[in-house]
DOMARNU-470353 format. One record per residue (C-alpha): residue number from 1; chain; y, x, z. Coordinates in nm, 4 decimals. Each point is the difference from the previous one (the first is absolute). Example, Ala and Ser with C-alpha at 12.3 -4.5 7.8 and 13.67 -1.06 7.14 Angstrom:
BEGIN
  num  cadena     north      east        up
    1       A   -0.4500    1.2300    0.7800
    2       A    0.3440    0.1370   -0.0660
***
This chain:
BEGIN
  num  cadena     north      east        up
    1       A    3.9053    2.0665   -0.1489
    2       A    0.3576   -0.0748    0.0822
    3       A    0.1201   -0.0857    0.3662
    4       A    0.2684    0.1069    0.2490
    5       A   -0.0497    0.3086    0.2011
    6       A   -0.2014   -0.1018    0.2848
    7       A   -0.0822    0.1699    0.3361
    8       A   -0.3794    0.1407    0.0270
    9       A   -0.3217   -0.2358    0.0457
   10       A   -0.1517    0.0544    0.2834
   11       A   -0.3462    0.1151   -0.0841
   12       A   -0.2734   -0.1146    0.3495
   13       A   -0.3001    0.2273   -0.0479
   14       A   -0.0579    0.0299    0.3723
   15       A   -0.1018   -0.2328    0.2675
   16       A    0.3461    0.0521    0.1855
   17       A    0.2185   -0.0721   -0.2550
   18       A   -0.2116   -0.3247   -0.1318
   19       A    0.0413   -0.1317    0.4048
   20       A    0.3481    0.1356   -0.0291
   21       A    0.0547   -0.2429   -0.3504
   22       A   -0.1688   -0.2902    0.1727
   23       A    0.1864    0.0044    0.3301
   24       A    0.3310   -0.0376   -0.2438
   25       A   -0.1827   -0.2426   -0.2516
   26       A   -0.0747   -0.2531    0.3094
   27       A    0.3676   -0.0391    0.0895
   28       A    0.0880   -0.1223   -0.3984
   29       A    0.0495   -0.3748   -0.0734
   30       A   -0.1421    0.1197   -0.3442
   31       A   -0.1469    0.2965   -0.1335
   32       A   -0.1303    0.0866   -0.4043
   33       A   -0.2826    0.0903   -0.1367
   34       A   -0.1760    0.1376   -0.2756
   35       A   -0.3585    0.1780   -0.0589
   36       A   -0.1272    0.2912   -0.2225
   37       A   -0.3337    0.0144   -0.1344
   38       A   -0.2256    0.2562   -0.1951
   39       A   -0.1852   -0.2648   -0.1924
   40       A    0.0544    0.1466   -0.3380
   41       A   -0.2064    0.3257    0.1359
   42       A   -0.2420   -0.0945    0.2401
   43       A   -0.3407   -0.2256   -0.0466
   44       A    0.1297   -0.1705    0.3590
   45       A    0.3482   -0.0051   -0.0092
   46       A    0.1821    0.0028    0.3689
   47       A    0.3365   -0.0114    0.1399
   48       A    0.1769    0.3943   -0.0215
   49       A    0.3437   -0.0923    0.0807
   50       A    0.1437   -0.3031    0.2153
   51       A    0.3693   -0.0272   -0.0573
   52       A    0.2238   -0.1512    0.3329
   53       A    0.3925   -0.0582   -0.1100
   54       A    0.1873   -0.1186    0.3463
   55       A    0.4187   -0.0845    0.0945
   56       A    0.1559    0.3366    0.0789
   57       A    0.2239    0.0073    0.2915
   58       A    0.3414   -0.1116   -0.0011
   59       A    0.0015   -0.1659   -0.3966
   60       A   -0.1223    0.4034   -0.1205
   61       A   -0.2381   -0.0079   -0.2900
   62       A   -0.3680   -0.1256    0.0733
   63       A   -0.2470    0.2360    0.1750
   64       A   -0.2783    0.0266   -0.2917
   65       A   -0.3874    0.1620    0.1704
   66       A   -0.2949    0.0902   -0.1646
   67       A   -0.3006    0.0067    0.1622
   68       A   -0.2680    0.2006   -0.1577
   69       A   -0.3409   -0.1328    0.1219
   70       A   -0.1991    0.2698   -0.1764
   71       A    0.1730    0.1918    0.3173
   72       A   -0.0586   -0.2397    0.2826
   73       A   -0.3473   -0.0888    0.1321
   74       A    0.1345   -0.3433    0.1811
   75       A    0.2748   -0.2381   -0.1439
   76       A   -0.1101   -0.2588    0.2168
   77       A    0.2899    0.0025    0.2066
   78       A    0.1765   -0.1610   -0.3493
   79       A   -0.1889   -0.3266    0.0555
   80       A    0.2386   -0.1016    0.2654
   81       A    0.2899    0.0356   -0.2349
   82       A   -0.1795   -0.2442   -0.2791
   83       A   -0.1497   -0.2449    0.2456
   84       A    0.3597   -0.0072    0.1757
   85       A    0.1360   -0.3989   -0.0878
   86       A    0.3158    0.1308    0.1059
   87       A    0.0378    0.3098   -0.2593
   88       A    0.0797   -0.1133   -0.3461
   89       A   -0.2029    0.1992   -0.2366
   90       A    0.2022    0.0144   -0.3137
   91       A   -0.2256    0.0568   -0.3487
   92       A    0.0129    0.0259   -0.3814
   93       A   -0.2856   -0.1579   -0.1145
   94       A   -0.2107   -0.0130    0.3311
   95       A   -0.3501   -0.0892   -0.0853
   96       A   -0.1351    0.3183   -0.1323
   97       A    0.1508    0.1728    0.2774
   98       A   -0.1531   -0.2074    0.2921
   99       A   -0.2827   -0.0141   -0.1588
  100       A   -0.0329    0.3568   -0.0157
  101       A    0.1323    0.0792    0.3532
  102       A   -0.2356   -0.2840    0.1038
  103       A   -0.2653    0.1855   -0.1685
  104       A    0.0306    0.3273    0.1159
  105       A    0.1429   -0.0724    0.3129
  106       A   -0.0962   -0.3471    0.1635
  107       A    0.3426   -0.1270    0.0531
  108       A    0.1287   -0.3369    0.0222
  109       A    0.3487   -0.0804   -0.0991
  110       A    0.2239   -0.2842    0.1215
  111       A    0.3726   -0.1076   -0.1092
  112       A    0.0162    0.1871   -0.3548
  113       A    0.2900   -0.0147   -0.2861
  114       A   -0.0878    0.0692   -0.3334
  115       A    0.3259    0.1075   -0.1706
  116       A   -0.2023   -0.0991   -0.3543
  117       A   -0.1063   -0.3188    0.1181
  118       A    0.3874   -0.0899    0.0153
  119       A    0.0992    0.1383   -0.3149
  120       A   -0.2336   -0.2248   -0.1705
  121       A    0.1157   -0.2919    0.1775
  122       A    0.3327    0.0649   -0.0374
  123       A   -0.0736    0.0405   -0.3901
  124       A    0.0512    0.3436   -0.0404
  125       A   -0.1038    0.0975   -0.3327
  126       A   -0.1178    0.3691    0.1195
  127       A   -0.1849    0.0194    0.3110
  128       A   -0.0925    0.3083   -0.0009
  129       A    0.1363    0.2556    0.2604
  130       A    0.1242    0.2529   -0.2125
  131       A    0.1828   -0.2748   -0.1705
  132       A    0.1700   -0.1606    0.3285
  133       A    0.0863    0.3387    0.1260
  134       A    0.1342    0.0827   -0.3136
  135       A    0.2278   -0.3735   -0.0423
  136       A    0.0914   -0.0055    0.3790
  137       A    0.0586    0.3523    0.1188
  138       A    0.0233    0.2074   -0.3579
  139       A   -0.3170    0.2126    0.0968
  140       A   -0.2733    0.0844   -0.2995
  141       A   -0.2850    0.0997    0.1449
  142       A   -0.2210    0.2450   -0.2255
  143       A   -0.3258   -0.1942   -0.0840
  144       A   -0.1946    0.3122   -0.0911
  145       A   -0.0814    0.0398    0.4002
  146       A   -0.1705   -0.3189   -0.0298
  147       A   -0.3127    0.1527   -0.1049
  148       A    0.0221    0.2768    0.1967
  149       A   -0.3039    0.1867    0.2272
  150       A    0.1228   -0.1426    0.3113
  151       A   -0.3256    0.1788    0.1989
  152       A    0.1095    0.3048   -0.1475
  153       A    0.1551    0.2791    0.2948
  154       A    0.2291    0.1047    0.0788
  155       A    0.1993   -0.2839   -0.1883
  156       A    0.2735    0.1429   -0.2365
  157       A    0.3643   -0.0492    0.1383
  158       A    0.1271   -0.2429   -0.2933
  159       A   -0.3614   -0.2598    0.0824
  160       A    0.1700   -0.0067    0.3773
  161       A    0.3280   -0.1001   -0.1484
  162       A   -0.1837   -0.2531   -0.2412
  163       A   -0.1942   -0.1602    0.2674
  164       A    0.3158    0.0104    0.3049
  165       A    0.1889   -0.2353   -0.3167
  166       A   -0.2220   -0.2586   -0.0142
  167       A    0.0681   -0.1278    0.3733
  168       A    0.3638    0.1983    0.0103
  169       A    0.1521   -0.3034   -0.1870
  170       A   -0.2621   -0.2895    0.1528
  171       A    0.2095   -0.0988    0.2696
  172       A    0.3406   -0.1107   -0.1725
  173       A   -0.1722   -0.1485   -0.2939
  174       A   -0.2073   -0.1892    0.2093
  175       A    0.3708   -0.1210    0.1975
  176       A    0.1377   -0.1085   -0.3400
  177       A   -0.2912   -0.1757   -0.1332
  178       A   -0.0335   -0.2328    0.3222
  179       A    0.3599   -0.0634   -0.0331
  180       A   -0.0650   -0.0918   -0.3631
  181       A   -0.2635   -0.1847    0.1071
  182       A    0.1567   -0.2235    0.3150
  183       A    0.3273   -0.0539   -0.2359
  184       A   -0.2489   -0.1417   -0.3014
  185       A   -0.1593   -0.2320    0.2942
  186       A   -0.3360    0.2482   -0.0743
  187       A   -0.0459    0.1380    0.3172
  188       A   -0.3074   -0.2533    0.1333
  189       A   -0.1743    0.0470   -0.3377
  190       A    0.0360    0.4112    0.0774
  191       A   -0.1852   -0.0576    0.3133
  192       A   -0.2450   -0.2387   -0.0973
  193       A   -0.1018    0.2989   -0.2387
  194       A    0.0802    0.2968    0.2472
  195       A   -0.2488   -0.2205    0.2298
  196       A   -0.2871   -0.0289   -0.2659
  197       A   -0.0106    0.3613   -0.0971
  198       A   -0.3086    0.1717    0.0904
  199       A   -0.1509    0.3293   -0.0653
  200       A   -0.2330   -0.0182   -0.3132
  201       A   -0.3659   -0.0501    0.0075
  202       A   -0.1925    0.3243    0.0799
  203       A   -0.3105    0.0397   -0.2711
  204       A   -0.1976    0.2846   -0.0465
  205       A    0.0971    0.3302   -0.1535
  206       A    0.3958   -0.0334    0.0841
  207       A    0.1037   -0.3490   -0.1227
  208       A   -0.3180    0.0627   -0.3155
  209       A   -0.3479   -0.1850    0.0056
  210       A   -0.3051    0.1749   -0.1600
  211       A   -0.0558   -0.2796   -0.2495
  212       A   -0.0245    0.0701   -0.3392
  213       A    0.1677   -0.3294   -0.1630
  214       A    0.3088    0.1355    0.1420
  215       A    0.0126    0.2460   -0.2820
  216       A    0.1884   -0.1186   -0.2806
  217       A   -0.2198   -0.0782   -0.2949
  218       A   -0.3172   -0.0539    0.1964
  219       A   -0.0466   -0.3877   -0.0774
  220       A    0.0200    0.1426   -0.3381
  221       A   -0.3332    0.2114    0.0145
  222       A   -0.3534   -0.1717   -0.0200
  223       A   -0.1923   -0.0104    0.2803
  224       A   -0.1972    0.2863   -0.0598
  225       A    0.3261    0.2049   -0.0567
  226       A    0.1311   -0.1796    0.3553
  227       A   -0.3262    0.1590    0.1612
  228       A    0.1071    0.3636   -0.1370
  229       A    0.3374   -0.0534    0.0937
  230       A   -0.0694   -0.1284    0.3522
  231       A   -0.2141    0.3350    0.0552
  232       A    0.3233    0.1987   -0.1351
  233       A    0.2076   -0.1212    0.2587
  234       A   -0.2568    0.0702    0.2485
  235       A   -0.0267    0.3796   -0.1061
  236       A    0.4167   -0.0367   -0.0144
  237       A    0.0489   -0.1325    0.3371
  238       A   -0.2299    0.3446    0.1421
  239       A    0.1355    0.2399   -0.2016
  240       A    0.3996   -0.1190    0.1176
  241       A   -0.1157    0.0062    0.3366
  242       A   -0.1608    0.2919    0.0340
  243       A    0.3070    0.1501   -0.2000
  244       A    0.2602   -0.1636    0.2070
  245       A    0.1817   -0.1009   -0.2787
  246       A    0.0848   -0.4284   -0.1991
  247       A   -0.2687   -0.1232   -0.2165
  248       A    0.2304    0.0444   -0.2923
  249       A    0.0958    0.3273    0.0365
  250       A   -0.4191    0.0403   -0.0029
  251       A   -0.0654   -0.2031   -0.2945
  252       A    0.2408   -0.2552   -0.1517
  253       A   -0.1563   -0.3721   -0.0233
  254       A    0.0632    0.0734   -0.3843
  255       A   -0.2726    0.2638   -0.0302
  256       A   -0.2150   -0.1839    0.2216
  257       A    0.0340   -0.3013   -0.2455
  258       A   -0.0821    0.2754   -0.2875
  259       A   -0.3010    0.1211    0.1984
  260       A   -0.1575   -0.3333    0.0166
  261       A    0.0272   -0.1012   -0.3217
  262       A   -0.1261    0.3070   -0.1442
  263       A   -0.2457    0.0945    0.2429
  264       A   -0.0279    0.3932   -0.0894
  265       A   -0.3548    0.1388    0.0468
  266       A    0.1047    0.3711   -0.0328
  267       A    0.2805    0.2056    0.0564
  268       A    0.0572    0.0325   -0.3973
  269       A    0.0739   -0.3324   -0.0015
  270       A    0.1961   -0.0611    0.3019
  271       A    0.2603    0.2830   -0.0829
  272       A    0.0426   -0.1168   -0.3303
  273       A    0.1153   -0.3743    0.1772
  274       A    0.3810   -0.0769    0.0247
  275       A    0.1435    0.0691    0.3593
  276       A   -0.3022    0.2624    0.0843
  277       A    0.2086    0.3620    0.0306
  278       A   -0.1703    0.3182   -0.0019
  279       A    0.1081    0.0325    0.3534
  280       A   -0.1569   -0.3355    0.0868
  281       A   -0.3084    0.0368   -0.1434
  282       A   -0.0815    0.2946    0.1783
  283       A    0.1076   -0.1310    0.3606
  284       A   -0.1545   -0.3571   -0.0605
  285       A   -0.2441    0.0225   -0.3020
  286       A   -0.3534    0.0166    0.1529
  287       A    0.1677   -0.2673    0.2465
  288       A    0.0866   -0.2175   -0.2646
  289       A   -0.3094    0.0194   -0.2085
  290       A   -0.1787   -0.0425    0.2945
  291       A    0.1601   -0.3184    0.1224
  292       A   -0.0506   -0.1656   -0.3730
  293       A   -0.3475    0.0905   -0.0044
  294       A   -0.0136   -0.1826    0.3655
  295       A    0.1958   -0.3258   -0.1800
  296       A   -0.2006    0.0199   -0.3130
  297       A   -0.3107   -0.0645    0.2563
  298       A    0.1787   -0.2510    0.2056
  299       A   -0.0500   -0.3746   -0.0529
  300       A    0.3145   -0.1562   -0.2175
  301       A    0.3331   -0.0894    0.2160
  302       A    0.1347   -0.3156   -0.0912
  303       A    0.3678   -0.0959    0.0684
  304       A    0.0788   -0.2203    0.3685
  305       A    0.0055   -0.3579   -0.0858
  306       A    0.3132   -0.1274    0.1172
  307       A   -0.0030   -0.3397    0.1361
  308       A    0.2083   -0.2381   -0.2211
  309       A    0.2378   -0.1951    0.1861
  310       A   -0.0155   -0.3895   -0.0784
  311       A    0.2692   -0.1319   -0.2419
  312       A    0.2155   -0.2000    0.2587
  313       A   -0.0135    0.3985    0.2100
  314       A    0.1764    0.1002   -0.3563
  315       A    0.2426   -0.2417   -0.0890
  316       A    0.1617   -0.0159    0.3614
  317       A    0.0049    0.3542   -0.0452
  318       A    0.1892   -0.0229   -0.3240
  319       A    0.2198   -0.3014    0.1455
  320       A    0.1066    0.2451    0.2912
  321       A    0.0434    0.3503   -0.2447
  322       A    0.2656   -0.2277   -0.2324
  323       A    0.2041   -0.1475    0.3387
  324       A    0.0085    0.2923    0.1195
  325       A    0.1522    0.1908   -0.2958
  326       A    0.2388   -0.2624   -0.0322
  327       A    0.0671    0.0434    0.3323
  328       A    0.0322    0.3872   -0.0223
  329       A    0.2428   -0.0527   -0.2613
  330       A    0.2219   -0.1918    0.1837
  331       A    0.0021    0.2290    0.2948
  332       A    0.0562    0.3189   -0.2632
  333       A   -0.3141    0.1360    0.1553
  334       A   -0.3487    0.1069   -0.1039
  335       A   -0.2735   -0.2443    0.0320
  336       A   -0.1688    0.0913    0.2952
  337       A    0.3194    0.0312    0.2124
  338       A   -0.0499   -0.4094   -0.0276
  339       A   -0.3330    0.0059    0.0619
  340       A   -0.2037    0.3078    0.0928
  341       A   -0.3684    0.0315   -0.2427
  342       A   -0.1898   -0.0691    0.3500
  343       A    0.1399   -0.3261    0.0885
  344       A    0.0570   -0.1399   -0.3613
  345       A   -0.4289    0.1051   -0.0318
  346       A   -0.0185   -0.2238    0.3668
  347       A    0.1807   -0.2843   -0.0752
  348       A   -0.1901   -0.0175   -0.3523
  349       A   -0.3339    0.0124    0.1714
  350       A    0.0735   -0.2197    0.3581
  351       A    0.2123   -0.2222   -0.2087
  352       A    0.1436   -0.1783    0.3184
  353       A    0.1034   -0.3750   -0.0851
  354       A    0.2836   -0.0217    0.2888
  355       A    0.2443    0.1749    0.2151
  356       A   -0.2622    0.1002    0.2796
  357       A   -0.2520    0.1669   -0.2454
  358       A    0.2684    0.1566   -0.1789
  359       A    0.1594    0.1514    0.3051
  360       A   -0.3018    0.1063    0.1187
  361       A   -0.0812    0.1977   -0.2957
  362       A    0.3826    0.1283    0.0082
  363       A   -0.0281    0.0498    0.3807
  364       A    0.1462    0.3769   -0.0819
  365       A    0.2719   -0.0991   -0.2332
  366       A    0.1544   -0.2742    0.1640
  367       A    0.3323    0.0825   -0.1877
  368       A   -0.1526   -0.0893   -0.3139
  369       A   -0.1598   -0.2982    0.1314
  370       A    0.3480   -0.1513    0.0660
  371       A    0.1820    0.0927   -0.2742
  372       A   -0.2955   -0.1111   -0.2516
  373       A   -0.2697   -0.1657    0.1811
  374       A    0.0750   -0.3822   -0.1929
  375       A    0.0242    0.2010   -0.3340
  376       A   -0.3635    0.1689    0.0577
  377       A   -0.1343   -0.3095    0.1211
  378       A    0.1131   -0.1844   -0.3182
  379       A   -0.1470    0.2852   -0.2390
  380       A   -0.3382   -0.0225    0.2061
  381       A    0.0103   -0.3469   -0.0352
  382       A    0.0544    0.0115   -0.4120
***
């Protein structure tokens, strides 16, 4: 990790210093931020480090805080900050963050830049933060803190220099990708997105649902096997959460896949199955056996019948995917910078015959709707 010699963090562990941050944060046209989470180690993963990256006084380097929340009973007092329509809150790659500040927190965030959002529709070919830092400002950032133990403490002196870099930097990248974009006539389209961003949807278990067809290879089992293997990921799901610890650092969907397919009926046979350690076997065995014998009893699971859509649902579909790849290339742009999955899925199923349907399903990209709306309507219309 390469970058200039910067002045401390400033590390908020105490209610004081988090009203002290916040008093200071209030006063900023625009402030970054990033998120650290421990989702790698923990069976409910939660925030352990907010990151805060605000103008330092007369043009000095940014002031870069971490707030540990593992130390602070009440970060409430943050909500104002997100919620403020007159704070920019500058982001790389927003969603997972708001949704996990949402999450954990309740917040509700208004007038947000996402600093990846722009790079894509300016055409970057990397979006990725280490690679912007590294093209506009020369700074590698060492990915093996990536996957760090972020609810470990007391945090290790180079994680606090890892995390203070990923908002250090925020704040002039974010000033020369809106120039980019208002010079490129791409400044509407950023907003139309910055507008639409939302925190992901919360589902059980940290972003996971307990549903067995969401391990890979189930539709492949018979339902018999799917019975076994739904009972596995029952047995799974308790033994993570009474360890604290992700499903696949319990058992891998692999071995689960193994397990159900085999069905084991004694410990001879389970050790001898690929993906069951010594170590395992002992810590999860009886489990295990126990939770096939419960499957073998069980009535057969048969796959979720997905509803077929109707052939005109597919071909406008189709007609839309093509236009807007042609589109995309013409632009220099992925796909979806044209037209996001969510709208081209709307438009396919509403299939809006003039200008007033179509702007009502576009209501939140009105950009779009100008700059394409004829073009759509002519692909809906075949």
């Amino acid at each position: 990790m390469t970058s200039p010699n910067l002045p401390a963090p400033i590390l908020v562990t105490r209610p004081a210093e988090l009203a002290q941050m916040i008093a200071l944060l209030s006063q900023q046209p625009s402030v970054a931020v990033d998120t650290e989470s421990n989702s790698l180690f923990a069976y409910r993963e939660q925030v352990c480090l907010v990151q805060f990256s605000a103008a330092g006084g007369d043009s000095g380097p940014p002031l870069d805080y971490l707030v540990d929340p593992l130390a602070l009973d009440d970060l409430s007092s943050l909500g104002a900050i997100f919620a403020n329509a007159g704070i920019e809150k500058v982001f790389h790659a927003a969603e997972y963050d708001l949704f996990c500040l949402k999450r954990d927190f309740g917040f509700e965030f208004n007038n947000l830049f996402d600093t990846m959002t722009a790079a894509r529709i300016l055409g970057r070919g990397e979006v990725g933060l280490g690679a912007l830092l590294e093209s506009e400002f020369g700074v590698k950032l060492d990915k093996r803190f990536q996957r760090a133990n972020w609810g470990e403490r007391p945090l290790r002196q180079e994680l606090l220099a890892y995390a203070r870099l990923d908002t250090h930097y925020l704040l002039e990248l974010r000033k020369r990708l809106a120039a980019d974009l208002v010079r490129r006539g791409l400044w509407a389209l950023a907003e139309e997105d910055f507008r639409r961003m939302r925190p992901l949807e919360a589902q059980e278990n940290g972003g996971r649902q307990l549903d067995c067809w969401r391990v890979k290879g189930a539709y492949d089992l018979t339902p018999q096997q799917a019975a076994v293997l739904n009972e596995l990921c029952v047995y799974r799901d308790l033994a993570a959460r009474e360890m604290n610890r992700p499903l696949f650092k319990v058992i891998n969907d692999q071995t689960l896949i193994t397990l159900a397919q085999a069905a084991p009926q004694d410990s001879n046979s389970l050790g001898r199955l690929q993906g069951i350690t010594p170590r395992l076997a002992q810590r999860h065995g009886q489990g295990l056996l126990a939770a096939i014998q419960r499957g073998l009893g069980a009535e057969p699971v048969h796959p979720p019948r997905n509803h077929r859509p109707n052939n005109g649902y597919l071909e406008r579909l189709e007609g839309l995917r093509m236009w807007r790849k042609r589109a995309a290339q013409t632009m220099g742009v992925m796909s979806d910078v044209v037209l996001p999955r969510d709208l081209m899925l709307a438009l396919a199923e509403r299939n809006p015959r003039g200008r007033e349907e179509l702007g009502e399903v576009m209501r939140e990209a009105p950009w779009r709707m100008e700059r394409w709306g004829e073009e759509i309507l002519r692909v809906l219309r075949g």
